[in-house]
PDB file with SEQRES, HELIX, SHEET and CRYST1 records, atoms N, CA, C and O in Angstrom:
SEQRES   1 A   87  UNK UNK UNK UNK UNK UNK UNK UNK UNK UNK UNK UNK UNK          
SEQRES   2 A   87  UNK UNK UNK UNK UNK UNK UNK UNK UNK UNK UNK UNK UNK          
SEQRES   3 A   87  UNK UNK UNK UNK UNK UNK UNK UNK UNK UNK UNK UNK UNK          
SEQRES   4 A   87  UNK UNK UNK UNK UNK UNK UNK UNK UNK UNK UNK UNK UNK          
SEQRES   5 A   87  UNK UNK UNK UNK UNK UNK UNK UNK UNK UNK UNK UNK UNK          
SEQRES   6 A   87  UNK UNK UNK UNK UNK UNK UNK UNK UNK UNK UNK UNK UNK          
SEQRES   7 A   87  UNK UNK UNK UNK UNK UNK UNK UNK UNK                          
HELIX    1 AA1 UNK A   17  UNK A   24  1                                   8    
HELIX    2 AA2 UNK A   31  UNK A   44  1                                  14    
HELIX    3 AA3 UNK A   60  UNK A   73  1                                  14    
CRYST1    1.000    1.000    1.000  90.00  90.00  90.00 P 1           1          
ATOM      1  N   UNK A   1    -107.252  33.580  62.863  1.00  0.00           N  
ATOM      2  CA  UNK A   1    -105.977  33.748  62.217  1.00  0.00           C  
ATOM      3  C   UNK A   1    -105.913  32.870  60.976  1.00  0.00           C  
ATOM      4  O   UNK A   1    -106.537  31.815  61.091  1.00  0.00           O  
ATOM      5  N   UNK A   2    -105.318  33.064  59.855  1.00  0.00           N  
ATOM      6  CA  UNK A   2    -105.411  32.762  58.298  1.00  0.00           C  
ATOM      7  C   UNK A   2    -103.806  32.205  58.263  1.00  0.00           C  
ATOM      8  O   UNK A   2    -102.665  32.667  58.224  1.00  0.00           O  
ATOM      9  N   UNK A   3    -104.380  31.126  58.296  1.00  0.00           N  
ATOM     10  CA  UNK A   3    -102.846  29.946  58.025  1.00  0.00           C  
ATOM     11  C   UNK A   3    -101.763  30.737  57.109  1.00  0.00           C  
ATOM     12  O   UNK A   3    -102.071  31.785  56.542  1.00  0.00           O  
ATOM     13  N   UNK A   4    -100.841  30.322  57.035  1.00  0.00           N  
ATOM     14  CA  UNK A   4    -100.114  30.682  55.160  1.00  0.00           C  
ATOM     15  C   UNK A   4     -99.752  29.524  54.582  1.00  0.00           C  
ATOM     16  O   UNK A   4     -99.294  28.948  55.569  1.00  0.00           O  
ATOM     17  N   UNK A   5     -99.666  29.001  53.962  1.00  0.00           N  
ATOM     18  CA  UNK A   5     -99.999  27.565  53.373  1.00  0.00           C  
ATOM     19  C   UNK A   5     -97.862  27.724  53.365  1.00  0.00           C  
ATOM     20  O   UNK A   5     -96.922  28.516  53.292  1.00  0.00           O  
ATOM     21  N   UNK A   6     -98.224  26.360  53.496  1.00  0.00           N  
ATOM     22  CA  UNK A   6     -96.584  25.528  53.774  1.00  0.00           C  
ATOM     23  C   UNK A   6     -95.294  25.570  52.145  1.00  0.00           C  
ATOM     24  O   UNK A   6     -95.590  25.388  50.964  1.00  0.00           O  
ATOM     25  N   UNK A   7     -94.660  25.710  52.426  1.00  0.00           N  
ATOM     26  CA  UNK A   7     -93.611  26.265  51.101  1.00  0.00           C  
ATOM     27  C   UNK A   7     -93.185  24.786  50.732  1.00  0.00           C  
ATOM     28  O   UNK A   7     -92.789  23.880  51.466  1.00  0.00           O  
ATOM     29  N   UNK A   8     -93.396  24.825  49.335  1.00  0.00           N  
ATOM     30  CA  UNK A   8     -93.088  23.637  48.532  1.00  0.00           C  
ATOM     31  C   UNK A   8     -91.563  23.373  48.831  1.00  0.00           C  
ATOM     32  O   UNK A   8     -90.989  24.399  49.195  1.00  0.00           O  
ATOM     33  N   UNK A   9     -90.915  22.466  48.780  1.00  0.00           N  
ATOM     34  CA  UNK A   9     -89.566  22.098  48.538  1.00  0.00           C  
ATOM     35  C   UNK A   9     -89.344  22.313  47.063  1.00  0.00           C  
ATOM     36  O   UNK A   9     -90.367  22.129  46.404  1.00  0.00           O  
ATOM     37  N   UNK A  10     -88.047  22.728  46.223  1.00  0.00           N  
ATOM     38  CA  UNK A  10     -87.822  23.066  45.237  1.00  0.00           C  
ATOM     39  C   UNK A  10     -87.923  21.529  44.495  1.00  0.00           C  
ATOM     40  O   UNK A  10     -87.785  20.408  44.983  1.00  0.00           O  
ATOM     41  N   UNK A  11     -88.231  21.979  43.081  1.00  0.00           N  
ATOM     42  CA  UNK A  11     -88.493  20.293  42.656  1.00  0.00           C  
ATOM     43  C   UNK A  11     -86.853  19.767  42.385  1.00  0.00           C  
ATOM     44  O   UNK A  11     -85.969  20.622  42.334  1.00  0.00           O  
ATOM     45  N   UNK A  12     -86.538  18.372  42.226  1.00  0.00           N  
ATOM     46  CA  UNK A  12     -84.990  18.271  42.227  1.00  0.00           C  
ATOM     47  C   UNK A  12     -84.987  18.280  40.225  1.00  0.00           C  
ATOM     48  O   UNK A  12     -85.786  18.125  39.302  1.00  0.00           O  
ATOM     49  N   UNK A  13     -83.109  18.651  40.505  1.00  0.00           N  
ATOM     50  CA  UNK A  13     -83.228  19.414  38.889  1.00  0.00           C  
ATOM     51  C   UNK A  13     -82.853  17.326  38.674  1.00  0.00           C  
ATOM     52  O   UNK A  13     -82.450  16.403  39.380  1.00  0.00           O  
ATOM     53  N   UNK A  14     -83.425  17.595  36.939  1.00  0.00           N  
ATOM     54  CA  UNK A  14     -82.722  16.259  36.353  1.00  0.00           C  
ATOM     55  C   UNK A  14     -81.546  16.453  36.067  1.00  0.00           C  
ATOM     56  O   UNK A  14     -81.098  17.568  36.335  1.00  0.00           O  
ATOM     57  N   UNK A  15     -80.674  15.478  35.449  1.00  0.00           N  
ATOM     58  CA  UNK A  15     -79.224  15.177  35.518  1.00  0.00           C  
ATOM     59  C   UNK A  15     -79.276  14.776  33.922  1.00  0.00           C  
ATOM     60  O   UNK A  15     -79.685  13.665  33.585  1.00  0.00           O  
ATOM     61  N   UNK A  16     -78.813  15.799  32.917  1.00  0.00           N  
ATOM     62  CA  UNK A  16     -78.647  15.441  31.933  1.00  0.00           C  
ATOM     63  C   UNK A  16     -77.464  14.526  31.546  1.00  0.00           C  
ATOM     64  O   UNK A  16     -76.754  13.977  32.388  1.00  0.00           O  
ATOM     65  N   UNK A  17     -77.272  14.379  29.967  1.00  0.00           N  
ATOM     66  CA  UNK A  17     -75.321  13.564  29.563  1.00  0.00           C  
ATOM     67  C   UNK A  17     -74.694  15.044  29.494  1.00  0.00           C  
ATOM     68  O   UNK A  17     -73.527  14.974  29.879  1.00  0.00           O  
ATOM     69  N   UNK A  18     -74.924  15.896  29.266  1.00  0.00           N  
ATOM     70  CA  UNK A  18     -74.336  17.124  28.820  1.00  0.00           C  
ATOM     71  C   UNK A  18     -73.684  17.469  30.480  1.00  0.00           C  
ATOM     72  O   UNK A  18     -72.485  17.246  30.644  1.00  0.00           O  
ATOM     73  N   UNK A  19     -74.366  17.915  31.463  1.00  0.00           N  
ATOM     74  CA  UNK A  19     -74.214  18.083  33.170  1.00  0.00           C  
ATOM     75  C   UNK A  19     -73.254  17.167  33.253  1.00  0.00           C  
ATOM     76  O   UNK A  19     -72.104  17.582  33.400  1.00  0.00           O  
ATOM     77  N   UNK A  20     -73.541  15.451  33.165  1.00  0.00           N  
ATOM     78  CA  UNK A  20     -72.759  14.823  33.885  1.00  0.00           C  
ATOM     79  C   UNK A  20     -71.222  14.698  33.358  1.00  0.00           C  
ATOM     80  O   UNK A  20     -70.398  14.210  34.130  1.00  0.00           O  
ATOM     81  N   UNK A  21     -70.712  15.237  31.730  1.00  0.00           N  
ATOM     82  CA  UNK A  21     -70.392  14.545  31.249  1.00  0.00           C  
ATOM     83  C   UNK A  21     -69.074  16.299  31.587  1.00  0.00           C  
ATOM     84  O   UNK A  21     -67.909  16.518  31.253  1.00  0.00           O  
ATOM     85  N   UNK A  22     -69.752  16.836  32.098  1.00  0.00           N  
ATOM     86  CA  UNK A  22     -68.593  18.362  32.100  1.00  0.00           C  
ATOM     87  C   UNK A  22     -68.654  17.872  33.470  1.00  0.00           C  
ATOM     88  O   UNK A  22     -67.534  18.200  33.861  1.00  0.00           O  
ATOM     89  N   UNK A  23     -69.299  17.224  34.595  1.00  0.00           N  
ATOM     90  CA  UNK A  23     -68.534  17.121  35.842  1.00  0.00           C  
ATOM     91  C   UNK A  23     -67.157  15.998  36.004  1.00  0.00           C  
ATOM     92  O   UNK A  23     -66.252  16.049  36.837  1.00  0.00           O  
ATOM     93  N   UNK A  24     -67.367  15.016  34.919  1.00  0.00           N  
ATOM     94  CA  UNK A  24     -66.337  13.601  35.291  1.00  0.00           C  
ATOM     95  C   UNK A  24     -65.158  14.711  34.678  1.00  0.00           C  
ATOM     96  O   UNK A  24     -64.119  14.711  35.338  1.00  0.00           O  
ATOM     97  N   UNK A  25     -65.188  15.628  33.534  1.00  0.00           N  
ATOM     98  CA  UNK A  25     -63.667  15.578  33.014  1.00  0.00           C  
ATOM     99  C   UNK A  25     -63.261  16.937  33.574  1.00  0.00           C  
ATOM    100  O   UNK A  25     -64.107  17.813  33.395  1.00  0.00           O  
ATOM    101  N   UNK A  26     -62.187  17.291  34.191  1.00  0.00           N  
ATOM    102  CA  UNK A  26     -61.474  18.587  34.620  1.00  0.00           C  
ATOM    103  C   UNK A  26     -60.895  18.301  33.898  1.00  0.00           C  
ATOM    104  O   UNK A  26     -60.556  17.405  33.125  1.00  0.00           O  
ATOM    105  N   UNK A  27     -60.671  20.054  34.513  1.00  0.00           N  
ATOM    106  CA  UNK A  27     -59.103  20.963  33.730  1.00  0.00           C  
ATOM    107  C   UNK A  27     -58.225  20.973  34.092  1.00  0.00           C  
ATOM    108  O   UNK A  27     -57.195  20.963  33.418  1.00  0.00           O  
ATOM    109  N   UNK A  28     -58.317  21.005  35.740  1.00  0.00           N  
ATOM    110  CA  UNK A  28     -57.395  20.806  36.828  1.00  0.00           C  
ATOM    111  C   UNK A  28     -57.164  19.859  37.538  1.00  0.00           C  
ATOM    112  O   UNK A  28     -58.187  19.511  38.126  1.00  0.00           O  
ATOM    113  N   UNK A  29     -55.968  19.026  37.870  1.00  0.00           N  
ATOM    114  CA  UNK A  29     -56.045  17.904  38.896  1.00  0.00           C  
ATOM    115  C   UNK A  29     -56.674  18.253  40.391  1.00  0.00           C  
ATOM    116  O   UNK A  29     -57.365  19.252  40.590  1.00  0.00           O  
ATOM    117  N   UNK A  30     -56.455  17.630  41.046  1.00  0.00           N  
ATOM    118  CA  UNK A  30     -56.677  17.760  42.542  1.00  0.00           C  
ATOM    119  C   UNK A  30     -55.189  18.408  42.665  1.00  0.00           C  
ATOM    120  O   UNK A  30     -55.072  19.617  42.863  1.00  0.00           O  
ATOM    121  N   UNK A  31     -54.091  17.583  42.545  1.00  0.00           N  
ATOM    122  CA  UNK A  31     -52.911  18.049  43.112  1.00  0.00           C  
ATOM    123  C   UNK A  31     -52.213  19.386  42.666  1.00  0.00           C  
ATOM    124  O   UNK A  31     -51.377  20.103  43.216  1.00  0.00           O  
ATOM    125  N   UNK A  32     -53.193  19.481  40.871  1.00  0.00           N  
ATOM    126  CA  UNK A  32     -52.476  21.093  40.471  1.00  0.00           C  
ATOM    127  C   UNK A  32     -53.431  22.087  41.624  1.00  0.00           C  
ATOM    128  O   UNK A  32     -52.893  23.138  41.976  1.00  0.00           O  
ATOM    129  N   UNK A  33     -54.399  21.859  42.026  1.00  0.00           N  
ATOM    130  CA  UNK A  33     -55.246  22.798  43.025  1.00  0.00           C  
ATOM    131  C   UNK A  33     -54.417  22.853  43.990  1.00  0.00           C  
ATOM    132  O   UNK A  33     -54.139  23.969  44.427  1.00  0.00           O  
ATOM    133  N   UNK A  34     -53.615  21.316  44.760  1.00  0.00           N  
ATOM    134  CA  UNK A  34     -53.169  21.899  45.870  1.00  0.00           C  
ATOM    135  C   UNK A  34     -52.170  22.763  46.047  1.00  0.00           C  
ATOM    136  O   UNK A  34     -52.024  23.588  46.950  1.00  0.00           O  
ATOM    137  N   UNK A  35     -51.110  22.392  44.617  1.00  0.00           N  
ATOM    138  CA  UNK A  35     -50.335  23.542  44.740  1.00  0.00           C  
ATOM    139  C   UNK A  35     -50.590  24.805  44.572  1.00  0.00           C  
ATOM    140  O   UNK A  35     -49.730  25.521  45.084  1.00  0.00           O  
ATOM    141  N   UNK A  36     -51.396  25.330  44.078  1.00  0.00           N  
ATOM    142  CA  UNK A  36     -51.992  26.900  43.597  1.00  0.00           C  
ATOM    143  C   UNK A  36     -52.672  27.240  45.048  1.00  0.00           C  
ATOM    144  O   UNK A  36     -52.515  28.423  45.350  1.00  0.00           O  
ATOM    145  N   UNK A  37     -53.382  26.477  45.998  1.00  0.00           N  
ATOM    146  CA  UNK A  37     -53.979  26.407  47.178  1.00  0.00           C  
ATOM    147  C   UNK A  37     -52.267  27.136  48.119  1.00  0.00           C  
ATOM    148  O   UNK A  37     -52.045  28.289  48.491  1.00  0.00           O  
ATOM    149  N   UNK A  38     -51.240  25.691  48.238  1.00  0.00           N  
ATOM    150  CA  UNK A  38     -50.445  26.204  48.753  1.00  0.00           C  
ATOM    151  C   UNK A  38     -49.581  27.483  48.301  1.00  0.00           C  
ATOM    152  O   UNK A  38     -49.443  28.295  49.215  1.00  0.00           O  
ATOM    153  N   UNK A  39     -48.918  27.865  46.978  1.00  0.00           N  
ATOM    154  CA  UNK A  39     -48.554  29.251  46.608  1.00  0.00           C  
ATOM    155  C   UNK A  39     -49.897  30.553  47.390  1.00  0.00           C  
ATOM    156  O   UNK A  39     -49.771  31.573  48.067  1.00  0.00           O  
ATOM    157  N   UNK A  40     -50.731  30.025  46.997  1.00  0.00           N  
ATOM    158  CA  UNK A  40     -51.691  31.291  47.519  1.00  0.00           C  
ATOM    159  C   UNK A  40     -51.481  31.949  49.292  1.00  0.00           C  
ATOM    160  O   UNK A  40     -51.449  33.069  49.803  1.00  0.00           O  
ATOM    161  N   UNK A  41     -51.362  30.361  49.838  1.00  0.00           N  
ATOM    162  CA  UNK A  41     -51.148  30.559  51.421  1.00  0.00           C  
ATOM    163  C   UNK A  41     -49.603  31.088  51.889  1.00  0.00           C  
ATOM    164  O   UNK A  41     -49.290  31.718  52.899  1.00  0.00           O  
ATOM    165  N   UNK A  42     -48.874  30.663  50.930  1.00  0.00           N  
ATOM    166  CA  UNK A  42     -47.394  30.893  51.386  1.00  0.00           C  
ATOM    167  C   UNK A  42     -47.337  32.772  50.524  1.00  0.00           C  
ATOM    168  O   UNK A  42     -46.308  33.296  50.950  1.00  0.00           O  
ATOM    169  N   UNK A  43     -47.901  33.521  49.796  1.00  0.00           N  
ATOM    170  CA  UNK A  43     -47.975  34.212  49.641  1.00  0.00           C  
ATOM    171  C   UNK A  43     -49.090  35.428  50.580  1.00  0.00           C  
ATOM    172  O   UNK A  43     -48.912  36.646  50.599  1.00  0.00           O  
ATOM    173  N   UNK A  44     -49.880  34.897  51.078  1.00  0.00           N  
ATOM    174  CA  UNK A  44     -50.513  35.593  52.546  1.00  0.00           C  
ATOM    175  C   UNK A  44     -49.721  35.881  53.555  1.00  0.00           C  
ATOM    176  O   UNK A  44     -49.574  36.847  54.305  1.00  0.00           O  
ATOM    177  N   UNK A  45     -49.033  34.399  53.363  1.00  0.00           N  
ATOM    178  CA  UNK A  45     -47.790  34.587  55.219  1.00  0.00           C  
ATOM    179  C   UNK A  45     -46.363  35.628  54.776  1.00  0.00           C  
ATOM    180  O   UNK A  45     -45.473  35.985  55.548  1.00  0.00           O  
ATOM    181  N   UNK A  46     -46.485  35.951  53.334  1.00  0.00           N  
ATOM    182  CA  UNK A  46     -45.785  37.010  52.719  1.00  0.00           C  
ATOM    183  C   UNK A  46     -44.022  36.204  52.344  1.00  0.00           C  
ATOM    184  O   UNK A  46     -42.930  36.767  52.411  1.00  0.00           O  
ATOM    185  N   UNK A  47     -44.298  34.875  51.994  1.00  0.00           N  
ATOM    186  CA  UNK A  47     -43.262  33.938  52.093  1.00  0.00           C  
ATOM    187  C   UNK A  47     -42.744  33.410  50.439  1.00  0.00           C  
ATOM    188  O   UNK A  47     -41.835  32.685  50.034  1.00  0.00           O  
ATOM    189  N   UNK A  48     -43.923  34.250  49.729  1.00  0.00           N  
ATOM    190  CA  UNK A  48     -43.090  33.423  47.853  1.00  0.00           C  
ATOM    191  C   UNK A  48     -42.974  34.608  47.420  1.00  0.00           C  
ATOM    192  O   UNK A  48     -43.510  35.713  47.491  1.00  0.00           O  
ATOM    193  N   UNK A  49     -42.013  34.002  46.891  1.00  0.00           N  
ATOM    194  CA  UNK A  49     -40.920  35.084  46.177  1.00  0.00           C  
ATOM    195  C   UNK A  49     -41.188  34.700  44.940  1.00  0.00           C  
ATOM    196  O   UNK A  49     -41.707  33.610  44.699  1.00  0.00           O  
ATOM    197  N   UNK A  50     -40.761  35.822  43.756  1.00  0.00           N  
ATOM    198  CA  UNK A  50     -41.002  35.913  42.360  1.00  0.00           C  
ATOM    199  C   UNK A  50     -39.725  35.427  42.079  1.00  0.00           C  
ATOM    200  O   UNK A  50     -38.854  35.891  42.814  1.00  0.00           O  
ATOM    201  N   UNK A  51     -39.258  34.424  41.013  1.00  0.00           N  
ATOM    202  CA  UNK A  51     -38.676  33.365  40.566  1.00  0.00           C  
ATOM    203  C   UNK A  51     -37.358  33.301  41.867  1.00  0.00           C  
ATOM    204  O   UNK A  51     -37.622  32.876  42.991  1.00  0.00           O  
ATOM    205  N   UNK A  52     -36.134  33.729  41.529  1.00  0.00           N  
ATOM    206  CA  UNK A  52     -35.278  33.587  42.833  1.00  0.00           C  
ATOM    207  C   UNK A  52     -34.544  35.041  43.091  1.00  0.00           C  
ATOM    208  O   UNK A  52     -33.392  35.388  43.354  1.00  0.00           O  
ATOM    209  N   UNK A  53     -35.654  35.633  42.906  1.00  0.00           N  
ATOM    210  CA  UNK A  53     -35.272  37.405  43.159  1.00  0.00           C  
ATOM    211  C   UNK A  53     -35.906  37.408  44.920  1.00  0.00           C  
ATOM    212  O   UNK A  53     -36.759  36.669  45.411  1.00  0.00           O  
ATOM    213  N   UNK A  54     -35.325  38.231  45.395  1.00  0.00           N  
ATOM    214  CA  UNK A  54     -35.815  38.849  46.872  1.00  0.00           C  
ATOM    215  C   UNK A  54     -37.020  39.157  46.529  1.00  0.00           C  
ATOM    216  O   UNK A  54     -37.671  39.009  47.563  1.00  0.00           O  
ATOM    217  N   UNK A  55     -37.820  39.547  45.578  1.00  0.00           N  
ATOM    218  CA  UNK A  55     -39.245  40.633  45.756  1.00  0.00           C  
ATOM    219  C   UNK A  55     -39.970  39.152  45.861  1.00  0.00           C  
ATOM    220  O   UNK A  55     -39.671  38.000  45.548  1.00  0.00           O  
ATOM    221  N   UNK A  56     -41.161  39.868  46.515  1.00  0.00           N  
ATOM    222  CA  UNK A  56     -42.151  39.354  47.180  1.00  0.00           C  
ATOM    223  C   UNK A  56     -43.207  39.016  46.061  1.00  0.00           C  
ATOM    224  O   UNK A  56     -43.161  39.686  45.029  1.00  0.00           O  
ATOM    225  N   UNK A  57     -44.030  38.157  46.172  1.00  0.00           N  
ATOM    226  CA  UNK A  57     -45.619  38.296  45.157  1.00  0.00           C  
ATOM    227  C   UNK A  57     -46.332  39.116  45.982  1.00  0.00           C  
ATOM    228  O   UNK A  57     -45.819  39.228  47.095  1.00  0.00           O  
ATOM    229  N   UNK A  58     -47.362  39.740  45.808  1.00  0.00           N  
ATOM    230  CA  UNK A  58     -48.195  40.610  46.375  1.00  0.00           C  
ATOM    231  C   UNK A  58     -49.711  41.273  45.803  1.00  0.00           C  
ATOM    232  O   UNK A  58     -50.310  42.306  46.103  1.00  0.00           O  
ATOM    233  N   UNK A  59     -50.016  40.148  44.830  1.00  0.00           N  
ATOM    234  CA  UNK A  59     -51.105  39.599  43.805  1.00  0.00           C  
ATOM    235  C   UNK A  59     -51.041  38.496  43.451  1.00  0.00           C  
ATOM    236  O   UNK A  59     -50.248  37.733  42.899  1.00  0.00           O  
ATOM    237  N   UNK A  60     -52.577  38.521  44.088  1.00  0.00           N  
ATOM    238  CA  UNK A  60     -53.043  36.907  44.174  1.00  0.00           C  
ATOM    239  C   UNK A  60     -53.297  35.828  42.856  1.00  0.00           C  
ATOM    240  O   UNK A  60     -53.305  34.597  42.846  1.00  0.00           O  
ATOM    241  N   UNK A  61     -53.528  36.959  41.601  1.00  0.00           N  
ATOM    242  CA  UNK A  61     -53.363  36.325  40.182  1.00  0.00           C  
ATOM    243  C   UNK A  61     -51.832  35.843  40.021  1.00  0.00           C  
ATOM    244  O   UNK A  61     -51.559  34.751  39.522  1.00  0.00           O  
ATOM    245  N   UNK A  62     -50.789  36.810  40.515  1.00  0.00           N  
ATOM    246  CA  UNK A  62     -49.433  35.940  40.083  1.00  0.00           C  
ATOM    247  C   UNK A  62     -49.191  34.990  41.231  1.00  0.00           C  
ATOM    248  O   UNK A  62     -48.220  34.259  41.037  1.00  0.00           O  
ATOM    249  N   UNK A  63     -49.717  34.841  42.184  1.00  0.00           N  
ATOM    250  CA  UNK A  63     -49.710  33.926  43.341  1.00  0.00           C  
ATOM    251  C   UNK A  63     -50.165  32.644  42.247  1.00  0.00           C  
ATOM    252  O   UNK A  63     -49.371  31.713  42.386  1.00  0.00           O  
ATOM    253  N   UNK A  64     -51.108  32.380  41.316  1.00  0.00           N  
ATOM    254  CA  UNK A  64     -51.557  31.667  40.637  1.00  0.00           C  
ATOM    255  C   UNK A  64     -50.889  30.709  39.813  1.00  0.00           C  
ATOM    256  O   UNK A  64     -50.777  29.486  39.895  1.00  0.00           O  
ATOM    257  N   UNK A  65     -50.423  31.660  38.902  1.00  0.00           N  
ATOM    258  CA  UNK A  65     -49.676  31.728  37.570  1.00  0.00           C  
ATOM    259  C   UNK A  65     -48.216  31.417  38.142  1.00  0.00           C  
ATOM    260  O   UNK A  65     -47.341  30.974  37.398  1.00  0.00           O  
ATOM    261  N   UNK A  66     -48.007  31.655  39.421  1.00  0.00           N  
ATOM    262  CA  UNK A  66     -46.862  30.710  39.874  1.00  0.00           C  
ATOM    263  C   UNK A  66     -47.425  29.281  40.097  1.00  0.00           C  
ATOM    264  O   UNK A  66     -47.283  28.322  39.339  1.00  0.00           O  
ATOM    265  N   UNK A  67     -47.926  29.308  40.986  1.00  0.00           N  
ATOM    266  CA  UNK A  67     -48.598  27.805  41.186  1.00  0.00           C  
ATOM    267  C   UNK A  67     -48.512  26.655  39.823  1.00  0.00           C  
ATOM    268  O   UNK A  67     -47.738  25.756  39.496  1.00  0.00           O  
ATOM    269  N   UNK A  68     -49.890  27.315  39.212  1.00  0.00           N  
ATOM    270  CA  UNK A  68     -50.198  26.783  37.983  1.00  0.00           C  
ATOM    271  C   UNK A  68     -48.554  26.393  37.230  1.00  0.00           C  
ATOM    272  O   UNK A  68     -48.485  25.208  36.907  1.00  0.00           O  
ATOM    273  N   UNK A  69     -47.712  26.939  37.029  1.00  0.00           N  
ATOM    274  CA  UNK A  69     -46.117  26.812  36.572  1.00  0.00           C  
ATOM    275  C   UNK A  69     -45.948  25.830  37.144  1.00  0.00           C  
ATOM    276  O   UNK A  69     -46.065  24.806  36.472  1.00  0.00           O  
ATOM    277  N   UNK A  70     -45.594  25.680  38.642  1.00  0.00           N  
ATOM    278  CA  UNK A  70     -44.902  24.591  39.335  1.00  0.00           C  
ATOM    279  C   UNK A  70     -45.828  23.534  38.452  1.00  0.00           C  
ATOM    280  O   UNK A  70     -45.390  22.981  37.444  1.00  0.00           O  
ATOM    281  N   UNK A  71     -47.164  23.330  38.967  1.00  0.00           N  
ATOM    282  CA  UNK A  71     -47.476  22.198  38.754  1.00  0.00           C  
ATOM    283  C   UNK A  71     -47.515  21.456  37.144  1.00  0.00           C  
ATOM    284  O   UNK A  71     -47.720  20.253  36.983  1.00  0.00           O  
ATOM    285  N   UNK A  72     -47.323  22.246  36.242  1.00  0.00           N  
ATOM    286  CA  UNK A  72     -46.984  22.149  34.615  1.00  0.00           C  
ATOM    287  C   UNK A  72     -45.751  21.757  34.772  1.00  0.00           C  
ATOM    288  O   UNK A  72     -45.722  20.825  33.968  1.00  0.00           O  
ATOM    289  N   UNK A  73     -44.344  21.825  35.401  1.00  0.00           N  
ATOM    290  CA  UNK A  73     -43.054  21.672  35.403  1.00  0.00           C  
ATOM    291  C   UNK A  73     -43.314  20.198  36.414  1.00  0.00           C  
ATOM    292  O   UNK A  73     -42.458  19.334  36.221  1.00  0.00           O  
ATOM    293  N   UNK A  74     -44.294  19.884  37.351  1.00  0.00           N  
ATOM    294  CA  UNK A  74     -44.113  18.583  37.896  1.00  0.00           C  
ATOM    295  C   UNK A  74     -44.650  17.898  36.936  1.00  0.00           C  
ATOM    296  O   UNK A  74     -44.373  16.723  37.179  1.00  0.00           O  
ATOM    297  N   UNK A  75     -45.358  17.973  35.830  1.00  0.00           N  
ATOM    298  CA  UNK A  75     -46.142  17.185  35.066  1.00  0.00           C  
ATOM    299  C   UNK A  75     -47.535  16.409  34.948  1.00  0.00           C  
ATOM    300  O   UNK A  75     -48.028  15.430  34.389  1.00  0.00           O  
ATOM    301  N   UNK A  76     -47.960  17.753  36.073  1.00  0.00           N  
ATOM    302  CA  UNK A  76     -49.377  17.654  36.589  1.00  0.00           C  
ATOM    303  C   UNK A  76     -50.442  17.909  35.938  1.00  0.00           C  
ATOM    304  O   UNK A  76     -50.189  18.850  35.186  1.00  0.00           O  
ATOM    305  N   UNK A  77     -51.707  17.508  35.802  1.00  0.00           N  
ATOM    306  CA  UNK A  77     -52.701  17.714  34.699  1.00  0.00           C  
ATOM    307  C   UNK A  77     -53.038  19.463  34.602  1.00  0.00           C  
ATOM    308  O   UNK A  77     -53.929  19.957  35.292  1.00  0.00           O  
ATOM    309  N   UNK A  78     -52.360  20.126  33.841  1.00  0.00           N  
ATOM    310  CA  UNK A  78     -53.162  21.624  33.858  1.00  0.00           C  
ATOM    311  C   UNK A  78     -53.027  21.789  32.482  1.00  0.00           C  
ATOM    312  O   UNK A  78     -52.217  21.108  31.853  1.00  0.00           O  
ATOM    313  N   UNK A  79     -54.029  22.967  31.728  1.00  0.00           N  
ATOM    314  CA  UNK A  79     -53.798  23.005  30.670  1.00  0.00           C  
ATOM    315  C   UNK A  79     -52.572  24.312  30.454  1.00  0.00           C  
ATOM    316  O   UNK A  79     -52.080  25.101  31.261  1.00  0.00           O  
ATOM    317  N   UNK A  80     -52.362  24.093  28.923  1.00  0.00           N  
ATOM    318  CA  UNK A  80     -51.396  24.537  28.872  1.00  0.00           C  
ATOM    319  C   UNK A  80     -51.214  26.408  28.844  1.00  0.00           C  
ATOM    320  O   UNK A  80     -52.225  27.109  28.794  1.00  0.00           O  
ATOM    321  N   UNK A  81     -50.552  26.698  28.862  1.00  0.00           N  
ATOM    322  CA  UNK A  81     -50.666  28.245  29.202  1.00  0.00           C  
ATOM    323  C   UNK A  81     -51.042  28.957  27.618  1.00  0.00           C  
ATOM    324  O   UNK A  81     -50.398  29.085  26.577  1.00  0.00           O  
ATOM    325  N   UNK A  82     -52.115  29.245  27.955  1.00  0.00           N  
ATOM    326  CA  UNK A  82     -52.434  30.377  26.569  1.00  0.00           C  
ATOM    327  C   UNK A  82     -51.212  31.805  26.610  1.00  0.00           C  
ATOM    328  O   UNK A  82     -51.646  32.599  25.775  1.00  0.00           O  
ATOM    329  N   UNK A  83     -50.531  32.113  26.942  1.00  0.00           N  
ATOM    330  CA  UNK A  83     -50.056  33.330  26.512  1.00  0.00           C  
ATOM    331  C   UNK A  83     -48.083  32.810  26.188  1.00  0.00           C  
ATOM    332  O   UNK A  83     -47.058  33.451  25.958  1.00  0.00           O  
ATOM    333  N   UNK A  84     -48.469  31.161  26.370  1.00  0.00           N  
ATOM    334  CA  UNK A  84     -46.686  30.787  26.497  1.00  0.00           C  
ATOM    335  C   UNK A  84     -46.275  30.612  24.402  1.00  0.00           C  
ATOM    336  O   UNK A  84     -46.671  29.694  23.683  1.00  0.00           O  
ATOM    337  N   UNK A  85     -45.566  31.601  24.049  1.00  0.00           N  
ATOM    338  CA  UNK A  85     -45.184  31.532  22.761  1.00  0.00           C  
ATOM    339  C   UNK A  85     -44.292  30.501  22.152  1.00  0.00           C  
ATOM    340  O   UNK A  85     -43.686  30.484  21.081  1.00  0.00           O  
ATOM    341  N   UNK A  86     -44.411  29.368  23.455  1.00  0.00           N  
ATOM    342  CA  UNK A  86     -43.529  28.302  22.828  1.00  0.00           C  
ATOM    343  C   UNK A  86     -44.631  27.581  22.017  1.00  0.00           C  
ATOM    344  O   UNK A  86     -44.170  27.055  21.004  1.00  0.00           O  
ATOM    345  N   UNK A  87     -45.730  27.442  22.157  1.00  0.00           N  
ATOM    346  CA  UNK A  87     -46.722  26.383  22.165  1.00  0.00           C  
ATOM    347  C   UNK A  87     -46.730  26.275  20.501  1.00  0.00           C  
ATOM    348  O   UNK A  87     -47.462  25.460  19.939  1.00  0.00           O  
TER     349      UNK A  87                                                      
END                                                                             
């Protein structure tokens, strides 16, 4: 019987300034994630509502774009909205 020779481990990648230097700075906080995390979940359990109208969200992009709002109105690190014509 004819061995098959043993599989290299992948070589490890190097760590450039360019790599490290797009991981230290976000776009997003932690806490703007959690709120967009929580809108997303409270919109599964069929529970957020579109501004203070009865209708429901029922797309997960405006599940977002709510989120992302709250956390711009708490004064949380997100950037700013490309389509807002105040800017």
């Amino acid at each position: 019987m004819a061995k098959t020779p043993a599989k290299k481990a992948p070589a490890a990648r190097k760590s450039t300034a360019k790599n490290t230097a797009s991981k230290a700075a976000r776009k997003y906080s932690p806490a703007a994630s959690a709120q967009v995390a929580e809108d997303l979940h409270e919109m599964h359990e069929g529970k957020l509502h579109i501004g203070t109208s009865d209708k429901l969200v029922t797309n997960p992009k405006q599940a977002i774009a709510i989120g992302l709002a709250q956390a711009r109105r708490a004064g949380k690190k997100v950037p700013p909205n490309p389509n807002d014509p105040k800017q």
